[in-house]
N, C-alpha and C positions, 0 to 999 in steps of 0.2 A: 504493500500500500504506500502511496505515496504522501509525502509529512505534506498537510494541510496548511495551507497559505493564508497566515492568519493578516483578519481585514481591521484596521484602528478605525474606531471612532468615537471621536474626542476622547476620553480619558479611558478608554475599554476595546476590547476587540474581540470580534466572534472568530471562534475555532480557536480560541485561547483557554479552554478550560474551564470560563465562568459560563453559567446559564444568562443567554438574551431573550429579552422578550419584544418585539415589535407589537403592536397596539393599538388599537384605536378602532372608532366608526369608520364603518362602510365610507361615506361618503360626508361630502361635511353639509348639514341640514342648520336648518333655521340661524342665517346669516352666522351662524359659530357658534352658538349655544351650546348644544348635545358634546360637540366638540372639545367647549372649552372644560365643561361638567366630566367629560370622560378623561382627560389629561390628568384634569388634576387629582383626581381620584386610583386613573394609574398610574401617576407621580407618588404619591401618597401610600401605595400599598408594594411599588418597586422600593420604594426608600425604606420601606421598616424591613425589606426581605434579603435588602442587601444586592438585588438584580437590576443590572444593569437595563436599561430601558429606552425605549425608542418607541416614538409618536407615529402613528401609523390613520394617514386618513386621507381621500382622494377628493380634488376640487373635479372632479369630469368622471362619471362612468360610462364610458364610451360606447361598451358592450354590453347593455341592457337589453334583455331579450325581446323588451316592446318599445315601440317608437315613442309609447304615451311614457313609459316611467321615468322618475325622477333623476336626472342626471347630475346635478350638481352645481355650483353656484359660478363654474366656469373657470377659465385660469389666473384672471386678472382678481378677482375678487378672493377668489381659493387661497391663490397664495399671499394673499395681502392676511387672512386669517392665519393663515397656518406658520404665517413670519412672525403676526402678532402672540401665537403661542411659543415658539420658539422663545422669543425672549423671554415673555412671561414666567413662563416655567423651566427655563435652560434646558431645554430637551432638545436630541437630536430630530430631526424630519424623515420620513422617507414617504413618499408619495409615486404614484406612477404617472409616466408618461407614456402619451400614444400614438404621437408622430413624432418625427425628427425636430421640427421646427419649434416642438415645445421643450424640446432638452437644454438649451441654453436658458431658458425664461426661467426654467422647473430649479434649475441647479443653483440659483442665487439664493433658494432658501434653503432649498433640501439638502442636506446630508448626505440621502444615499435615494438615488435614482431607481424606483422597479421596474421592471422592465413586464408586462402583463403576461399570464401565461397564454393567451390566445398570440401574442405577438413576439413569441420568442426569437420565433427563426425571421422576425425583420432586419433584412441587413442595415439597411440605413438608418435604423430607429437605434438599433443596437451599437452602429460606429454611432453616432452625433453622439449617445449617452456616454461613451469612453471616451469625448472627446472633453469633456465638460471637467475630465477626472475627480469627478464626486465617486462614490461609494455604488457600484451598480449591483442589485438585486435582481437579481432573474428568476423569475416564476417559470417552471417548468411546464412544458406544454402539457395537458392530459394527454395528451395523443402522442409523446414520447417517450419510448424507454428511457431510462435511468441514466443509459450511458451515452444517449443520443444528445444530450444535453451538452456534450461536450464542442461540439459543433458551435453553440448559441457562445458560450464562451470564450472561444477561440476568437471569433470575431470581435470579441471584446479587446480580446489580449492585443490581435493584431493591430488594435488602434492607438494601441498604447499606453493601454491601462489593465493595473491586475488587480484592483482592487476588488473581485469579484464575491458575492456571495449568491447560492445557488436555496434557492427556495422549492421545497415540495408539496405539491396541493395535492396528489390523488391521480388515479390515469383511469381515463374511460373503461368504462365493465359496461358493454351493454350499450343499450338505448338510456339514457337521461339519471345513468348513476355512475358514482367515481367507486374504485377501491384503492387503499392505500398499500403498498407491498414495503415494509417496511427493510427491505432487502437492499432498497434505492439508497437509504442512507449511508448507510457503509459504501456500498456502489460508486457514489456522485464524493463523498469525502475520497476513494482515491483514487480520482480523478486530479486532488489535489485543491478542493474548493469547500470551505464551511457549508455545512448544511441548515437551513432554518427547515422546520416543519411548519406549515399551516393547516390550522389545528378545527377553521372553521370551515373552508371553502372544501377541504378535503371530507365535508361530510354534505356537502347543496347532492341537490339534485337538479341539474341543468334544465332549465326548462320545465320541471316536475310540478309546476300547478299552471299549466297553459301559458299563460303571457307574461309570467312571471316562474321565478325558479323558487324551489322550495328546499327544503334541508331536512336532518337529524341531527338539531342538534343535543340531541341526550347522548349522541355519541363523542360529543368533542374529548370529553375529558379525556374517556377509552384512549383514544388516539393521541393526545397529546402524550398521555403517561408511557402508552408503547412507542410514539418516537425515540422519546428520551431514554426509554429502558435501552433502544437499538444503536442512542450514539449521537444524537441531534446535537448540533450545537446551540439552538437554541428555538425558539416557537412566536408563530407570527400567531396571533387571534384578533379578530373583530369582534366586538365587545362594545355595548349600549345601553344607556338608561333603562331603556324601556323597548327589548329588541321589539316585541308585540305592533309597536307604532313606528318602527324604524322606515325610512324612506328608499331604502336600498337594503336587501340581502337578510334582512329581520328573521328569517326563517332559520341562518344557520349562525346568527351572532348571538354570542351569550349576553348576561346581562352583567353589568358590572359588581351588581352582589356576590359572584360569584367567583370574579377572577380570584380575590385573595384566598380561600380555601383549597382553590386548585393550584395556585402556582406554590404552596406553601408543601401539597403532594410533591409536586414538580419538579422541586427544586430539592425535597430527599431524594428521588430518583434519580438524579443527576449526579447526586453529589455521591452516592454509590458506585456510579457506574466510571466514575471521575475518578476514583479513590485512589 
């Protein structure tokens, strides 16, 4: 296996041994509210656990399964919120981008660049974000093997950046369900690249209530805890007030009562497997 290319940000770095957690709503709702109510609360519950933390929430979702639903407050607005939380709360950013064009805009606040799983294998989306040399996160396509992945990375590499970390959601089983093969993480670390697990998307069901996707989420914890049991370096989850009225993805985001009782499992599991 190959020694894991650990990624810094700001005072912490994933595939370094500590558990990370990326964070946050789906999408950012009512001009930054929900948003700012979920930061600070998982500011709040990484700080007494000792977990390094990073703010996780998207001005645009691009890829709604219906033309009616909620997309978000746009890039200009988005990231004027998501700057105002940064300072606010000194948390790092990471947010996705969907074209090339928005990777230089994206990068004066963010941290660290996602790259979406539907648009891994974009090549020009994938150089312009290595060129910005922020922090690029790549969500793994459903529709690729473990090791196919390596391909979306490369392309990074070639541009001139290695700060890469490689994100797992789930690979299509079927018509309108993901399975998670917990196999990939080991697989995709020696490759030579941190692994984050995401903990909710790995449980939607694409499409699974007609013009809207639906989820299990009773199964996130399951799957967060067997990530971490397999090697993760660290766990992406969307996470909500009130997922029930959420404006994006509410079917598979937990509620924020619940993250501190899970990440406190989470983080024995890790620290075992660390030992």
């Amino acid at each position: 296996m190959n020694i894991i290319n650990k990624v810094n940000i700001k005072n912490f770095s994933v595939g370094n041994g500590e558990l990370v957690l990326m964070a946050g709503p789906c999408v950012i709702e009512n001009d930054g509210a929900t948003a700012f109510q979920a930061v600070e609360k998982l500011k709040e519950i990484t700080a007494n656990l000792n977990i390094p933390f990073v703010f996780k929430a998207s001005y645009d979702k691009a890829n709604r399964t219906s033309l009616d639903s909620y997309r978000g407050p746009g890039i200009e607005k988005g990231l004027e919120i998501l700057a105002k939380i940064k300072e606010t709360f000194e948390t790092p950013i990471v947010t996705d981008i969907h074209t090339a064009e928005e990777a230089a805009k994206a990068a004066e606040v963010a941290d660290i660049l996602q790259i979406p799983a539907y648009l891994c294998r974009q090549t020009d989306l994938l150089v312009a974000a290595a060129k910005t040399n922020r922090v690029i996160n790549i969500k793994k396509g459903q529709f690729l093997a473990p090791l196919q992945v390596e391909q979306a990375a490369a392309k990074v590499k070639a541009s001139g950046n290695n700060k890469i970390i490689i994100t797992d959601r789930g690979t299509c089983f079927g018509y309108g369900n993901l399975v998670s093969d917990m196999r990939a993480i080991p697989m995709i670390q020696g490759l030579g690249y941190p692994v984050i697990f995401d903990a909710t998307h790995s449980v939607q069901l694409p499409g699974g209530a007609g013009n809207v996707s639906s989820g299990q989420k009773q199964f996130v914890s399951t799957l967060a805890k067997a990530a971490l049991a397999s090697g993760a370096d660290g766990l992406f989850m969307e996470v909500h007030p009130d997922p029930e009225n959420a404006l994006s993805d509410g079917a598979n985001m937990i509620p924020l009562s619940q993250v501190s009782d899970l990440l406190k499992i989470c983080k024995d599991i890790f620290s075992i497997v660390h030992a």
